[in-house]
Structures are given as structure tokens and as C-alpha cells.
PASEBA-1860 file (N, C-alpha, C; in nm, 3 decimals):
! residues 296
1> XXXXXXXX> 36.370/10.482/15.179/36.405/10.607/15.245/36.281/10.694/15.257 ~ 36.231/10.748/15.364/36.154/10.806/15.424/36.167/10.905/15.351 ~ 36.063/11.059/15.296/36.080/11.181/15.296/36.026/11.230/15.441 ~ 36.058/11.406/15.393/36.055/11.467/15.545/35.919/11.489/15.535 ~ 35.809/11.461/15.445/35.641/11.460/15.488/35.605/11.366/15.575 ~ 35.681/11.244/15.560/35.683/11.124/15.639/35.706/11.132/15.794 ~ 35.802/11.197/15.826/35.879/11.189/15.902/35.749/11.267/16.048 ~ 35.720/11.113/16.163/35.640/11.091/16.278/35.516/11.059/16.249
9> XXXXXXXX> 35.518/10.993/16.090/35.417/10.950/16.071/35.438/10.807/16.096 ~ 35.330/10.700/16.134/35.377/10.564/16.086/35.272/10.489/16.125 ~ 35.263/10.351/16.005/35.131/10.323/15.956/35.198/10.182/16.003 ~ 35.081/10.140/16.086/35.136/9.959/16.121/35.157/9.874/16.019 ~ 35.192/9.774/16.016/35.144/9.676/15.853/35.044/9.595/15.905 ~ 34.987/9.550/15.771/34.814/9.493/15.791/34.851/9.364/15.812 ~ 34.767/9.270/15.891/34.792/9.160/15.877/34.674/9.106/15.765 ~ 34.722/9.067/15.632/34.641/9.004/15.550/34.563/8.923/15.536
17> XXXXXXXX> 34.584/8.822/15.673/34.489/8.698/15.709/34.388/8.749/15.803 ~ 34.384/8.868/15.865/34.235/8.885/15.925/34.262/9.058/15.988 ~ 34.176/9.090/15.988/34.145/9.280/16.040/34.084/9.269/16.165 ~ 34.054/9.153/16.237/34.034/9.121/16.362/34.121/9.176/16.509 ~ 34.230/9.173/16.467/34.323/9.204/16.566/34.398/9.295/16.542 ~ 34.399/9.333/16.358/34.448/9.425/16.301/34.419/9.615/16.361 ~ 34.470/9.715/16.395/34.422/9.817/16.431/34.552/9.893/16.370 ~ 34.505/9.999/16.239/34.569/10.097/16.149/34.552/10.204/16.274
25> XXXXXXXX> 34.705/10.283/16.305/34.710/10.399/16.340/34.861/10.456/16.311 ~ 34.798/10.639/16.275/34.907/10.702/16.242/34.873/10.866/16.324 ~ 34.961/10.952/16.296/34.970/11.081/16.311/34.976/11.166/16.206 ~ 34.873/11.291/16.206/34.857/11.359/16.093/34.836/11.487/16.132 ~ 34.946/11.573/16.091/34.991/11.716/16.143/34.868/11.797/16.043 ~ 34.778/11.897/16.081/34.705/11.980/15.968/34.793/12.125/15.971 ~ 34.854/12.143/15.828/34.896/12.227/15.766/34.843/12.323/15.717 ~ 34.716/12.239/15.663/34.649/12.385/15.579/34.534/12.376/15.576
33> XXXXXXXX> 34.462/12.526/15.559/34.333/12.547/15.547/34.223/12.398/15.535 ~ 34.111/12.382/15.570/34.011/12.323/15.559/33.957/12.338/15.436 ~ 33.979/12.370/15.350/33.970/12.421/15.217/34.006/12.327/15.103 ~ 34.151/12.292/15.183/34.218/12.181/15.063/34.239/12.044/15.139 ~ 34.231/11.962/15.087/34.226/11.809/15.082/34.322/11.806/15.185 ~ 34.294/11.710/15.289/34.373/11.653/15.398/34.474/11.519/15.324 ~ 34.561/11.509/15.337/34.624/11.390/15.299/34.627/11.287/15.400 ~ 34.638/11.163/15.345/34.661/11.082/15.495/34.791/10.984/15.428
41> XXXXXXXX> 34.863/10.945/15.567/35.029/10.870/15.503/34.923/10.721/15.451 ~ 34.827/10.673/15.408/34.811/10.549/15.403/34.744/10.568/15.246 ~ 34.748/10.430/15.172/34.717/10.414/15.055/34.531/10.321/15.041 ~ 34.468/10.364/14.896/34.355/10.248/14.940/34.365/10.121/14.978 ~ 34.492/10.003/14.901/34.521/9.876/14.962/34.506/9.928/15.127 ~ 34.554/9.973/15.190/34.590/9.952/15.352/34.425/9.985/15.392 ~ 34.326/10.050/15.317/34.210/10.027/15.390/34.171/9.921/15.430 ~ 34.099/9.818/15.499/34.013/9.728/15.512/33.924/9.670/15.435
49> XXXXXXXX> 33.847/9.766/15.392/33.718/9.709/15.309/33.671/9.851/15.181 ~ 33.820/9.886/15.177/33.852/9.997/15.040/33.686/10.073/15.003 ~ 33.623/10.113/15.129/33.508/10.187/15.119/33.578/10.297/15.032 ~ 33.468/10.418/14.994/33.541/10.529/14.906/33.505/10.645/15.017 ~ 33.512/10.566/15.157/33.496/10.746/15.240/33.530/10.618/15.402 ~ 33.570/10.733/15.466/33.584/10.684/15.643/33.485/10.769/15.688 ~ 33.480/10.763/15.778/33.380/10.753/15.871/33.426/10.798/16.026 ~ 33.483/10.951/16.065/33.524/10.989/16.123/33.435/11.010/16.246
57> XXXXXXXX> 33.501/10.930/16.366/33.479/10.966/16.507/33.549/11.051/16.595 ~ 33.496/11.138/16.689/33.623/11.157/16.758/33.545/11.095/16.937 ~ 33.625/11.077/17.024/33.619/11.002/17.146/33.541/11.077/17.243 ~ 33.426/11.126/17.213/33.326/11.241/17.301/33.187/11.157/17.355 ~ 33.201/11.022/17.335/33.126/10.945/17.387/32.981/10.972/17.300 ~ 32.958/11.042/17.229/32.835/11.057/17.116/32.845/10.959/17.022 ~ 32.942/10.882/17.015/32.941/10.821/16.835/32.889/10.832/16.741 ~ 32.873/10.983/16.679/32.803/11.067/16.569/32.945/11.094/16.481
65> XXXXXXXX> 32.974/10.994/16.386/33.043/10.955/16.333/33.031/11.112/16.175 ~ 33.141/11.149/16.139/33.162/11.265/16.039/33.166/11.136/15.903 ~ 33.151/11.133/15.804/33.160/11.049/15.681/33.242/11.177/15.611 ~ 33.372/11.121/15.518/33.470/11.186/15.480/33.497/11.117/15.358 ~ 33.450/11.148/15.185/33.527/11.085/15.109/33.662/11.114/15.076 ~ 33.748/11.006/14.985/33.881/11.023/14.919/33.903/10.982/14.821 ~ 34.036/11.086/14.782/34.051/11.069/14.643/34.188/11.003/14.646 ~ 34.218/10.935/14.526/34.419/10.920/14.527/34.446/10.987/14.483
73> XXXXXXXX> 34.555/11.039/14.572/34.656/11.158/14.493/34.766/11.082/14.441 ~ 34.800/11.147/14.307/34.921/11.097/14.239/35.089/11.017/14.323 ~ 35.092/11.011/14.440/35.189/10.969/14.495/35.105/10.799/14.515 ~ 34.985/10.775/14.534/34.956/10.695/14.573/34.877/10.675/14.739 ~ 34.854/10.786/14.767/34.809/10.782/14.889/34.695/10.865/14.896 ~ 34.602/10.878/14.992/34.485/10.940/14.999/34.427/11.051/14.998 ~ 34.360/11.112/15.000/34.338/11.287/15.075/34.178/11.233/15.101 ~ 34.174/11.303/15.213/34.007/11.334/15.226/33.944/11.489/15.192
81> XXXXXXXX> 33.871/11.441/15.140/33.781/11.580/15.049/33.614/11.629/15.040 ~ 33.546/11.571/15.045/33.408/11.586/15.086/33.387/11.553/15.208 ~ 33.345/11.620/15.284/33.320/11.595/15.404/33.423/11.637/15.547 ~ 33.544/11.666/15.473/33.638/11.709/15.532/33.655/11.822/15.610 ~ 33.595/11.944/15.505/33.588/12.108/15.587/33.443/12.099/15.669 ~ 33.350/12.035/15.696/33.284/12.004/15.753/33.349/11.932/15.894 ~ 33.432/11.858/15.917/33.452/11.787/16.035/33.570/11.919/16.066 ~ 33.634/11.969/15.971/33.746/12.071/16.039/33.672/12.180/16.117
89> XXXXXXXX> 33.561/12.236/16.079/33.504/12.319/16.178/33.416/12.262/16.265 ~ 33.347/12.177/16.270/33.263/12.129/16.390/33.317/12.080/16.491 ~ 33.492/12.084/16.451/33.554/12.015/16.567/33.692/12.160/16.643 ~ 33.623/12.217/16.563/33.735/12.378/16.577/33.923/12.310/16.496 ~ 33.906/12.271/16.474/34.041/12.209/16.444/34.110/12.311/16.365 ~ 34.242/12.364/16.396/34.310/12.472/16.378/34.441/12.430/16.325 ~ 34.519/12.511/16.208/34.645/12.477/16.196/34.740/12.484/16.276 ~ 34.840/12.381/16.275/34.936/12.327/16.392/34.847/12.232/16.480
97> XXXXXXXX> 34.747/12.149/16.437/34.695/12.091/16.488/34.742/11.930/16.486 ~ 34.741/11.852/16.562/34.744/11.722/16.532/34.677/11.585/16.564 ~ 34.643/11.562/16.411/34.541/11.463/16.463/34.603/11.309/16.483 ~ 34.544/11.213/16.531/34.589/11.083/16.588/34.483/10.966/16.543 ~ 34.452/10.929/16.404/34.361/10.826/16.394/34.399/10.709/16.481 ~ 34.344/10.621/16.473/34.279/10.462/16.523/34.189/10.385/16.435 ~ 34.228/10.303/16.351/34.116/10.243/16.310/33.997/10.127/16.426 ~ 33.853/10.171/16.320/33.805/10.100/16.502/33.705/9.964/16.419
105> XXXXXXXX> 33.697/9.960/16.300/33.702/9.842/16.200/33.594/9.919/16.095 ~ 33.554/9.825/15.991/33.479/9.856/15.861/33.557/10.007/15.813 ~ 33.462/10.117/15.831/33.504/10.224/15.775/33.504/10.363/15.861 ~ 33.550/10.331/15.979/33.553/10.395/16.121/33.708/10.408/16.152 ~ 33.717/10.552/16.169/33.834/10.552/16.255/33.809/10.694/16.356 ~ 33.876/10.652/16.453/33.872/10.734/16.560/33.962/10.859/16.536 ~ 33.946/11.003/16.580/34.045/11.079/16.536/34.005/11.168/16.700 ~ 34.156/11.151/16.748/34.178/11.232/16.844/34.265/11.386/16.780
113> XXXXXXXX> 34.221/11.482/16.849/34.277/11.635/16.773/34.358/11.664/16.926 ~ 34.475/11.728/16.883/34.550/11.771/17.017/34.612/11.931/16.907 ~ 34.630/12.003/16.972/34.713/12.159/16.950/34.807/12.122/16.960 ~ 34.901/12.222/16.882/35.057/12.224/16.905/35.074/12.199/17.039 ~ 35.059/12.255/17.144/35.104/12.241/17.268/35.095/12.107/17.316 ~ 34.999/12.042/17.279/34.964/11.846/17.320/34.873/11.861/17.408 ~ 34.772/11.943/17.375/34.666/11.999/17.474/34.527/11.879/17.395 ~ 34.522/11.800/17.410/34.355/11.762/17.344/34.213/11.865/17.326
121> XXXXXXXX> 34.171/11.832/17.213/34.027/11.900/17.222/33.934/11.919/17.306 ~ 33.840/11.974/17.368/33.718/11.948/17.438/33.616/11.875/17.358 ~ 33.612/11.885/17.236/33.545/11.788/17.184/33.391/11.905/17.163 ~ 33.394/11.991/17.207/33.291/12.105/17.237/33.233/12.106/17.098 ~ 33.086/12.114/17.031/33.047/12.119/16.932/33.016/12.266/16.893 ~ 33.094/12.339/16.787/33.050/12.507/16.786/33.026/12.576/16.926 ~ 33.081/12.550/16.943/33.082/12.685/17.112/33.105/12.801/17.113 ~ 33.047/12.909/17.051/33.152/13.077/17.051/33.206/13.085/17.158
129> XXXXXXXX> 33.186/13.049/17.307/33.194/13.086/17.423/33.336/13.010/17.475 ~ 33.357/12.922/17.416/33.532/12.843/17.451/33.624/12.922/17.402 ~ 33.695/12.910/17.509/33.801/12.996/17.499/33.931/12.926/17.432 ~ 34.034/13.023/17.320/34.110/12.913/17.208/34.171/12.876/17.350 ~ 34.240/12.774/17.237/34.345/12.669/17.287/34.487/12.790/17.394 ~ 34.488/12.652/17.494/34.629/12.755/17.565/34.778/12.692/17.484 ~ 34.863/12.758/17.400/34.960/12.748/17.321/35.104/12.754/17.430 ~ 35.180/12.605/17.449/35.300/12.605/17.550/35.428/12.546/17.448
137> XXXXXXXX> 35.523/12.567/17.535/35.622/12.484/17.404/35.729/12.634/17.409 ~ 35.841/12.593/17.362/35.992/12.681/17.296/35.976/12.703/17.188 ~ 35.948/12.844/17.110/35.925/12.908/17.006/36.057/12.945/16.957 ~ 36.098/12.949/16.815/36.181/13.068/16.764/36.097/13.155/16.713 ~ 36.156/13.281/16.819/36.092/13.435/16.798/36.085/13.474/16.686 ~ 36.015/13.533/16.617/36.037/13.584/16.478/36.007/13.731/16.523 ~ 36.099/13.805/16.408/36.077/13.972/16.434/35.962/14.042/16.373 ~ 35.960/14.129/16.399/35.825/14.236/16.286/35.914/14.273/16.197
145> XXXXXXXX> 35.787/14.246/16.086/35.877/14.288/15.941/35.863/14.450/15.905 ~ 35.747/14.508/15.979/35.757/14.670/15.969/35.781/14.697/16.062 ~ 35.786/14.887/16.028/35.804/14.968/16.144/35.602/14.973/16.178 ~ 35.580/14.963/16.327/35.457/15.028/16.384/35.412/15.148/16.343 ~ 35.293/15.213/16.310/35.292/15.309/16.240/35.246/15.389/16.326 ~ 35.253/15.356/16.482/35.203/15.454/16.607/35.260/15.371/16.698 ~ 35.191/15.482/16.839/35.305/15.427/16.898/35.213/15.309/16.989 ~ 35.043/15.278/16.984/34.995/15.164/17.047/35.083/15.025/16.911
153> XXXXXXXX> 35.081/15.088/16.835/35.157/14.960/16.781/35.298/14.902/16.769 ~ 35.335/14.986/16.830/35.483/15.016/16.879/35.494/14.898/17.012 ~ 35.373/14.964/17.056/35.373/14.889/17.237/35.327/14.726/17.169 ~ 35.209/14.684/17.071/35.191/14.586/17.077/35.305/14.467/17.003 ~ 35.355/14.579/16.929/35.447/14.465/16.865/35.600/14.411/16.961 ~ 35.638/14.519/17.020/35.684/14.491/17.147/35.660/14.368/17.246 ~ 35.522/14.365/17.281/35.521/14.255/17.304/35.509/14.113/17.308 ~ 35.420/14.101/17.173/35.407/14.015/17.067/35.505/13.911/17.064
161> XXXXXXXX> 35.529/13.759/17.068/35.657/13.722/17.029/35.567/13.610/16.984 ~ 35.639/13.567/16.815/35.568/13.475/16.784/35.651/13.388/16.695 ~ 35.621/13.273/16.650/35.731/13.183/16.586/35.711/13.211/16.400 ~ 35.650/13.253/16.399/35.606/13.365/16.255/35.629/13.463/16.203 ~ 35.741/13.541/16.102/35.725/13.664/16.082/35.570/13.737/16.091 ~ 35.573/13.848/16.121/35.475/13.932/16.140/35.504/14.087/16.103 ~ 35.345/14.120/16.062/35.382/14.287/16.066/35.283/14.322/16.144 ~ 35.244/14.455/16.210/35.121/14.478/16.284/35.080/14.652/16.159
169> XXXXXXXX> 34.953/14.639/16.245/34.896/14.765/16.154/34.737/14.823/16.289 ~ 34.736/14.970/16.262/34.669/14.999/16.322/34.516/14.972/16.239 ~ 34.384/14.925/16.343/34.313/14.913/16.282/34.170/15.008/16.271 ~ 34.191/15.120/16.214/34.103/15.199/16.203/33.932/15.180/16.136 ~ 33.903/15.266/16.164/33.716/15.222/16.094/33.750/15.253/15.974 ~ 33.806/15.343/15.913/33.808/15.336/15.767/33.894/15.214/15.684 ~ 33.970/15.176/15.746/34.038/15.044/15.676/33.965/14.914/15.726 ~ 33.870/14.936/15.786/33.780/14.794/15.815/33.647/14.786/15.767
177> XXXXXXXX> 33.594/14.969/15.703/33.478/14.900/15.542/33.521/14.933/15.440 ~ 33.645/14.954/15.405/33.740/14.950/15.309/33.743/14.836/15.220 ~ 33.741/14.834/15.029/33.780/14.661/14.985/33.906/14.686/14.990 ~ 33.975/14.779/15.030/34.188/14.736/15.002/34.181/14.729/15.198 ~ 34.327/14.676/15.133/34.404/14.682/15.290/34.534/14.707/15.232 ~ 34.533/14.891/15.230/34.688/14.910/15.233/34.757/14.919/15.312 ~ 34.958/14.945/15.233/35.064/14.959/15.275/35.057/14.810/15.362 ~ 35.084/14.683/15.293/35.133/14.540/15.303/35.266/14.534/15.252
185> XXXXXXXX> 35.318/14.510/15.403/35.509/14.475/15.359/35.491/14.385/15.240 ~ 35.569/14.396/15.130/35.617/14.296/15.006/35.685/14.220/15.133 ~ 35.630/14.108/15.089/35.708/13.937/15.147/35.811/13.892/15.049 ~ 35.944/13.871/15.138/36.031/13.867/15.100/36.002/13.718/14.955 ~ 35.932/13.628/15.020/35.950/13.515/14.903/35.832/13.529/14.771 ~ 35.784/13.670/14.769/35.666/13.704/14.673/35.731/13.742/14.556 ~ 35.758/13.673/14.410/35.883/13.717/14.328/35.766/13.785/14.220 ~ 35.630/13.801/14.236/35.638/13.868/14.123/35.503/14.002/14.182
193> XXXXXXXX> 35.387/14.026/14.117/35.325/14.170/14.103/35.180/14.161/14.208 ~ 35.135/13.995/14.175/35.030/13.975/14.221/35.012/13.815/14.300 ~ 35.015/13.783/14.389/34.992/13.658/14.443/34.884/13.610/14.535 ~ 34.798/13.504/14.479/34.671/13.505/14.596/34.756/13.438/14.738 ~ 34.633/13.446/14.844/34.691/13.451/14.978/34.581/13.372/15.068 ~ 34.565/13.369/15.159/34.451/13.315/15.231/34.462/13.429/15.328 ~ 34.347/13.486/15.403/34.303/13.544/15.556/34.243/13.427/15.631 ~ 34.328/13.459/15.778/34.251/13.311/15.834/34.217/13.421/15.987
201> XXXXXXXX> 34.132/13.407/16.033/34.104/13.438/16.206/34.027/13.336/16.238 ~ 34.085/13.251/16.349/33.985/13.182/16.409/33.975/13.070/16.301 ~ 33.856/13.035/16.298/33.804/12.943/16.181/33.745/13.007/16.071 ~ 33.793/13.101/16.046/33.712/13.158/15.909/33.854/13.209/15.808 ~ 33.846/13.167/15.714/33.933/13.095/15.594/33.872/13.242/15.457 ~ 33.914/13.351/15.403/33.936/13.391/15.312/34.000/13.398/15.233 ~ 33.976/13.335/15.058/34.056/13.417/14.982/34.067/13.519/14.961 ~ 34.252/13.572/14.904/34.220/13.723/14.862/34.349/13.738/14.784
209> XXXXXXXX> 34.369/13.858/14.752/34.484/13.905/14.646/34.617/13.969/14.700 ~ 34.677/13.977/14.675/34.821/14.028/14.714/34.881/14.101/14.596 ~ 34.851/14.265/14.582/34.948/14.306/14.461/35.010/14.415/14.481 ~ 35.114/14.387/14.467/35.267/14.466/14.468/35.256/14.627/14.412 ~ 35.300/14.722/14.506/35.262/14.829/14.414/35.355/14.870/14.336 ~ 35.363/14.970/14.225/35.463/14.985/14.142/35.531/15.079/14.146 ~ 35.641/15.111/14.101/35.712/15.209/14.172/35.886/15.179/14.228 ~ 35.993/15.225/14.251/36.122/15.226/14.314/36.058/15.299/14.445
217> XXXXXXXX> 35.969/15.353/14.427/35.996/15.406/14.601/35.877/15.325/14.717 ~ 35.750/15.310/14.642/35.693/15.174/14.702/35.665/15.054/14.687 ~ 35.764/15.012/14.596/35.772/14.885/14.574/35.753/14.715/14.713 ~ 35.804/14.813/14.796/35.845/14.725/14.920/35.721/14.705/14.983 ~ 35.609/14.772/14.934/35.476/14.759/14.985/35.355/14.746/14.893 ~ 35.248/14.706/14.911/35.143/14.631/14.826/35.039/14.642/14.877 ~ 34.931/14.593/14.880/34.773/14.601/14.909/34.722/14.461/14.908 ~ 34.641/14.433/14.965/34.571/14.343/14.983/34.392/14.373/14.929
225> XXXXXXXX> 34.352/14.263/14.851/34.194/14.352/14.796/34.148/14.189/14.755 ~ 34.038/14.221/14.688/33.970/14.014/14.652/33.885/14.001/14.749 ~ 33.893/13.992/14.834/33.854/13.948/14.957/33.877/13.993/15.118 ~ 33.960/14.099/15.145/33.967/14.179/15.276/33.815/14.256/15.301 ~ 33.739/14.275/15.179/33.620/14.343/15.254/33.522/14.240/15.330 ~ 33.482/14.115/15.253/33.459/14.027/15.303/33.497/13.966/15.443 ~ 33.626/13.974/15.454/33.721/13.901/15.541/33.640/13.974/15.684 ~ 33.683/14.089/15.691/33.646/14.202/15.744/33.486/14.226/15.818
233> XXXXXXXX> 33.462/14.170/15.731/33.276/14.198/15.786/33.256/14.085/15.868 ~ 33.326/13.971/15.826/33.316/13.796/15.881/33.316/13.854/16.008 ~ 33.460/13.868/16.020/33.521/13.882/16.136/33.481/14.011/16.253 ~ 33.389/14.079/16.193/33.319/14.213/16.250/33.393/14.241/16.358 ~ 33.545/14.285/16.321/33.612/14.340/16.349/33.621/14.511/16.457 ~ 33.600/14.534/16.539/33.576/14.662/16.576/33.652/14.773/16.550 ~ 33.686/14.903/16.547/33.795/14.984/16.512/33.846/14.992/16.630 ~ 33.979/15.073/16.666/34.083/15.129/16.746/34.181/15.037/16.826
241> XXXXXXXX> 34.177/14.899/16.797/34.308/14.819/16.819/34.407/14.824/16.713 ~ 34.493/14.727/16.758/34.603/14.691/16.657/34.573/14.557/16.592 ~ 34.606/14.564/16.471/34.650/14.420/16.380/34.748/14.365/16.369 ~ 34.750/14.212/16.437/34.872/14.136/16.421/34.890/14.056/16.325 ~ 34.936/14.027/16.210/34.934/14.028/16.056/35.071/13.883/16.074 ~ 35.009/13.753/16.102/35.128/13.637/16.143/35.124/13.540/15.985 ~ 35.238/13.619/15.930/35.310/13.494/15.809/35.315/13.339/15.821 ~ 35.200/13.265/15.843/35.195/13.121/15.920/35.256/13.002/15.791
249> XXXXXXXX> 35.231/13.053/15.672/35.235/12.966/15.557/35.311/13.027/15.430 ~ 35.417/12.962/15.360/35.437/13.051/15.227/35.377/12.930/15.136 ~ 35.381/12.796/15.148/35.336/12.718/15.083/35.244/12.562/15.125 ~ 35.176/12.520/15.037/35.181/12.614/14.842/35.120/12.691/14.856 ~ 35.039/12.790/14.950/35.009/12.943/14.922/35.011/12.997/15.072 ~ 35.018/13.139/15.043/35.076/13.225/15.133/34.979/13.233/15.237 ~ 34.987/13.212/15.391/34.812/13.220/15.463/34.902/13.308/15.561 ~ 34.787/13.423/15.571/34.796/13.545/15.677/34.691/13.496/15.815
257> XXXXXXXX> 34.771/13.516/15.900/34.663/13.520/16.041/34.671/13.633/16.127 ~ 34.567/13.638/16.098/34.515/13.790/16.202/34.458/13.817/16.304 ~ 34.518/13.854/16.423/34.495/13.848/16.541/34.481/14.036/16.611 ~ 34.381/14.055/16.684/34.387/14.183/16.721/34.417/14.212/16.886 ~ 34.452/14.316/16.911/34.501/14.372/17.035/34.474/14.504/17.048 ~ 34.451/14.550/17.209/34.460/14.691/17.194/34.496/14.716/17.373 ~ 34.536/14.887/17.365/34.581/14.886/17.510/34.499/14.906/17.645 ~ 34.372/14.883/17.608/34.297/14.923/17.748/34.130/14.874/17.731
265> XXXXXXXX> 34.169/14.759/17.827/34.036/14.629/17.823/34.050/14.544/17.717 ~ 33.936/14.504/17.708/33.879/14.379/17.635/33.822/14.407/17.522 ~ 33.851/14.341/17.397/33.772/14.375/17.304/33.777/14.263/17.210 ~ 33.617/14.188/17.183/33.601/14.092/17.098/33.573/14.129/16.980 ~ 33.620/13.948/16.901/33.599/14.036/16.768/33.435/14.003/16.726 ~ 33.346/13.988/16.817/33.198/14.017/16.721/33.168/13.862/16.738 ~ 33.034/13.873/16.690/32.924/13.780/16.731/32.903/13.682/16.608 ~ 33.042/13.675/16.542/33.030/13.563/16.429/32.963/13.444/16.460
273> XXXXXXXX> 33.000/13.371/16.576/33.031/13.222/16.585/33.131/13.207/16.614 ~ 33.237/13.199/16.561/33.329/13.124/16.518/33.461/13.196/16.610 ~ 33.451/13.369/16.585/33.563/13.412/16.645/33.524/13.440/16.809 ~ 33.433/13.486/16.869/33.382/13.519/17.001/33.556/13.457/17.097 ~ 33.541/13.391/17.096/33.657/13.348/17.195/33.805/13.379/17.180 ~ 33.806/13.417/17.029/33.951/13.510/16.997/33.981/13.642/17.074 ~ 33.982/13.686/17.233/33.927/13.789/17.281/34.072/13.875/17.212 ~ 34.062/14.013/17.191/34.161/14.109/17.136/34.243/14.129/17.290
281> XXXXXXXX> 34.359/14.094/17.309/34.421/14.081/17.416/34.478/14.263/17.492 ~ 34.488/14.275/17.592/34.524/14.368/17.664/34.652/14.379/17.670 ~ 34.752/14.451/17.601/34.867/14.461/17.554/34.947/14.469/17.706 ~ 34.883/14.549/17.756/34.903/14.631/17.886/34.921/14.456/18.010 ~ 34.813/14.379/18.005/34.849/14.284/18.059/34.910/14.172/18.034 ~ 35.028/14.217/17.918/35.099/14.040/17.857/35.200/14.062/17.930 ~ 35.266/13.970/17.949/35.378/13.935/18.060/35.451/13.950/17.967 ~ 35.599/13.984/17.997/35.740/13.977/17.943/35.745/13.835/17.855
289> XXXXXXXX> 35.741/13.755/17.896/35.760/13.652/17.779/35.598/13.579/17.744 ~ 35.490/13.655/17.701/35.445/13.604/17.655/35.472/13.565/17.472 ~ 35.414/13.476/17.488/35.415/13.347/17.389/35.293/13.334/17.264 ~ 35.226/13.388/17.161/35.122/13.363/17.101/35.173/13.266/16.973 ~ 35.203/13.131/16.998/35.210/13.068/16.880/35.137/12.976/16.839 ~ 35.011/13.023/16.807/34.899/12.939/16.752/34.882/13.009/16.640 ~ 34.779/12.912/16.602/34.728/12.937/16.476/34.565/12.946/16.488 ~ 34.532/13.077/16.532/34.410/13.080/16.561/34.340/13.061/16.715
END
């Protein structure tokens, strides 16, 4: 009996008398941060030649192959871990992503990356200048978990529709060289005072803290600190949009994605690298049913 981790994964069987004709392929959804170990549905027996790393290609006609070691995880199956957050950003690879190995023999496998939508990669190496992925597909809407605390955030959350709870927040210059980030809705599945969290924009991955404030009358709200000042500078964030604050993950830890907007023009978030192409969207020009369900 299959579990539901399993489930659209599936691993050919080997033929034991020769790897000649043999070709291992499966599907592998990325869940989480580049941070933590990729799992793969296959065990070391099903390797070939039980190297202690693959040797990741993707189909861009370079054959500049990523080298990826692994470890066994206690179920019996793999994770890749050195070498791993290295191929997750050189290839922009984003959560809700899905990858598609091929084995192509020895310690080579091909890895095609497609977006939620079934859009393939460009294969583009660090590009600030690519623009993210276009996100298609039937969402369940999720609501805002606060009230807007003005009324541009009023308008953005309005239009906002995303398959994620969310809260939005205005983003002022003083809360962006700030180390807190107050008044954070308490998340409903947060049972106790303090819980770490991840910040994700784009490809840039922060830890940080989550603690509950104390109190019967603000209990329902908390702060964010650890790592928002950091987060913040990454992301050289500009002041006078809105913050879209998307609940993407509760487990095994809580990951915030943050996306900005504001009502009149264009506004990037800064000359990181990494985010340039996250442009802060024009509230004013989203269509009635727009759609933001990516992850980054």
C-alpha cells in the first residue's frame, strides 16, 4: 500500500541482468526550502553503480552536470544534500515546483524542472532580468486572515486571490530597518509562545522567529524578529507598497512568502540578484480574477 508521499511518484523496476536498456525515472514535487534535504522515492539498491552522489543535468544542451551527494534517510530511501541548494538556485527552482528525473547511465540523471502550472524552465543561468514563472491552473481561494490596516491595503488585498491563507501589511520605511516585524496574525496552528518560521521572496530563504505576544487583549498577534532585519535588507525592499504575507507551509515548519504591491506604477524589489524580476505589481492593473499562486 502506497502512502500519500508516494502518490504520482513511480520508479520503474531495474532490470538486474543489465542497465543497458534499463532507464530509472520518477517525479519529484519540491516542497521545501533549498535548505533541507531533497528526498527522492528511490533507495541506494535501485542506483546503478551505488555512487554516493548523482550527477545532475538539466536538458540546456551545456552538459555541465550539478554533482549532488546522499544520505539514507531512515525510511530507506535517499535525500540529496550537498550540492543540492546549489543546483536549487542556479536553476531558480521554486516551491511547487516539479522536477522529472531520467536516468542517463553511471551517475547522471537528467532533471527536467516544470512550475506548478506545467510551464518548463528556461534553463536561464542566474538571470535577475527573467521574468518569474507565469502561474495557470484552478486555485482554492484562500481569505485574508487580517483586517488591512489602510485603505491601499484594503484595495490590495481585494484583489489578491491566492490558494494560501494570507495577511497583507503596509510597508513603511520604518518597519523595513526595523529587527521586529510587528502586529503578526497568531496562526491558527501555532499552539504555543514562540515558533521558528522561514521568510522566502524569490530565492532568498530566511530564518526567523515567531513570538506570540502576551496578553488577553493581544494575544491574537505576535512579532516576527531573528531574522526580518536581515530578510529585509536581502530583499532591499523599498517603502510605500503593501505586503503580501502568503502562509505557503505549516510543515514541518512554518514558511512565509512575501510578495509586494502598490497602487501606482512599478516598483522592484532592488538589485539583489535574485529578486529583480519579482516586479511589485500594480494593484490598479490586476484583472478581476487575477490568480497569484506561486511560490515565488
Amino acid at each position: 500500500m502506497t502512502s500519500s508521499k508516494d502518490k504520482g511518484k513511480r520508479v520503474q523496476a531495474m532490470d538486474n541482468g543489465t542497465t543497458q536498456n534499463y532507464k530509472m525515472r520518477f517525479l519529484k514535487p519540491v516542497i521545501r526550502p533549498s535548505m533541507f534535504k531533497l528526498s527522492l522515492p528511490i533507495t541506494p539498491d535501485e542506483l546503478p553503480n551505488r555512487t554516493p552522489y548523482l550527477d545532475l543535468v538539466v536538458p540546456d544542451g551545456r552538459n555541465n552536470p550539478c554533482r549532488c551527494f546522499w544520505t539514507q534517510l531512515q525510511s530507506g530511501k535517499i535525500a540529496l544534500t550537498r550540492g543540492w541548494e546549489e543546483f536549487y538556485q542556479m536553476y531558480k527552482i521554486n516551491l511547487d515546483s516539479m522536477l522529472y528525473f531520467t536516468h542517463k547511465g553511471n551517475s547522471n540523471f537528467q532533471v527536467r524542472i516544470f512550475d506548478f502550472g506545467g510551464i518548463e524552465n528556461s534553463y536561464q543561468l542566474c538571470d535577475p532580468e527573467e521574468p518569474p514563472y507565469v502561474r495557470t491552473g484552478n486555485y482554492e481561494i484562500a481569505k485574508c486572515i487580517n483586517i488591512p490596516p489602510s485603505a491601499s491595503a484594503r484595495a490590495v488585498a481585494a484583489k489578491v486571490k491566492s490558494k494560501w491563507p494570507f495577511f497583507v501589511m503596509d510597508l513603511t520605511a520604518r518597519m523595513m530597518s526595523s529587527r521586529l516585524l510587528p502586529n503578526v496574525p497568531h496562526l491558527s496552528h501555532f499552539t504555543g509562545q514562540r515558533h521558528p518560521i522561514i521568510l522566502t521572496h524569490g530565492h532568498i530563504q530566511v530564518k526567523a522567529t515567531y513570538t506570540r505576544y502576551s496578553g488577553k487583549r493581544d494575544g491574537s498577534f505576535g512579532v516576527i524578529s531573528g531574522g526580518w532585519e536581515n530578510f529585509a535588507s536581502l530583499c532591499n525592499f523599498e517603502p510605500g507598497g503593501v505586503g503580501v504575507f502568503e502562509v505557503i507551509s505549516k510543515e514541518p515548519v512554518t514558511i512565509i512568502q512575501i510578495k509586494g504591491y502598490r497602487l501606482n506604477g512599478m516598483l522592484t524589489s532592488g538589485e539583489d540578484g535574485g529578486c529583480r524580476g519579482h516586479a511589485w505589481q500594480s494593484s490598479a492593473s490586476l484583472p478581476a480574477n487575477f490568480v497569484d499562486g506561486g511560490a515565488g
